[in-house]
C-alpha positions in Angstrom: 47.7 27.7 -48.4 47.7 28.9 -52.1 50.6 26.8 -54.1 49.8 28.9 -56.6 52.2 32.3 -55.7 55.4 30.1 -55.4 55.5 28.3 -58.5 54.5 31.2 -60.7 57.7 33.1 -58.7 59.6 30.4 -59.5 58.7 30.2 -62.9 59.5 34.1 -63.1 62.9 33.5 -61.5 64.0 30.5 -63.9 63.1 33.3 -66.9 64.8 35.5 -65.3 68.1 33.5 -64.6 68.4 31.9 -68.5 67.4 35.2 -70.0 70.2 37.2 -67.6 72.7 34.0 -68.1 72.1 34.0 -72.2 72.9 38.3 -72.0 75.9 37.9 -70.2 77.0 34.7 -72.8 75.9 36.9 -75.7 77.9 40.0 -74.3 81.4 37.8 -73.3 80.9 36.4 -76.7 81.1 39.8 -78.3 83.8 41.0 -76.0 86.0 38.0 -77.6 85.2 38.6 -80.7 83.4 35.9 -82.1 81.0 38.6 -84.1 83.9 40.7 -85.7 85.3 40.3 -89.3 87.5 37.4 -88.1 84.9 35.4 -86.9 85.5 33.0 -89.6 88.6 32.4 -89.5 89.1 29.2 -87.6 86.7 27.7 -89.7 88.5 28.4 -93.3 92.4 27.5 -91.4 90.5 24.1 -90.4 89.6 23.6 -93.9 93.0 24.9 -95.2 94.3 22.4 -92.4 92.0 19.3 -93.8 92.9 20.3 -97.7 96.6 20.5 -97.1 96.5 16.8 -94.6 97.6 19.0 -91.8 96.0 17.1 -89.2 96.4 17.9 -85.4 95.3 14.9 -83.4 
């Protein structure tokens, strides 16, 4: 028996689940809008937050 097939499908398949797994995270990323204009903004209020010794925890 050839061990060859099997490891080279399952090679193929591993691919093929991160690359399908890293599209849907890059498309539910999108959807909640972590690319638009505002994407930011939790960064500069956590600054304003550390500036201003508004500390939450």
């Amino acid at each position: 028996m050839d061990y060859m097939y099997p490891s080279v499908f399952l090679a193929y398949f591993m691919f093929f689940v991160l690359t399908l797994l890293t599209l849907v995270w890059l498309i539910m990323s999108r959807k909640q809008g972590f690319w638009g204009k505002n994407s930011e903004e939790p960064k500069y209020r956590m600054m304003r937050d550390d500036d201003e010794g508004n500390y939450n925890g």
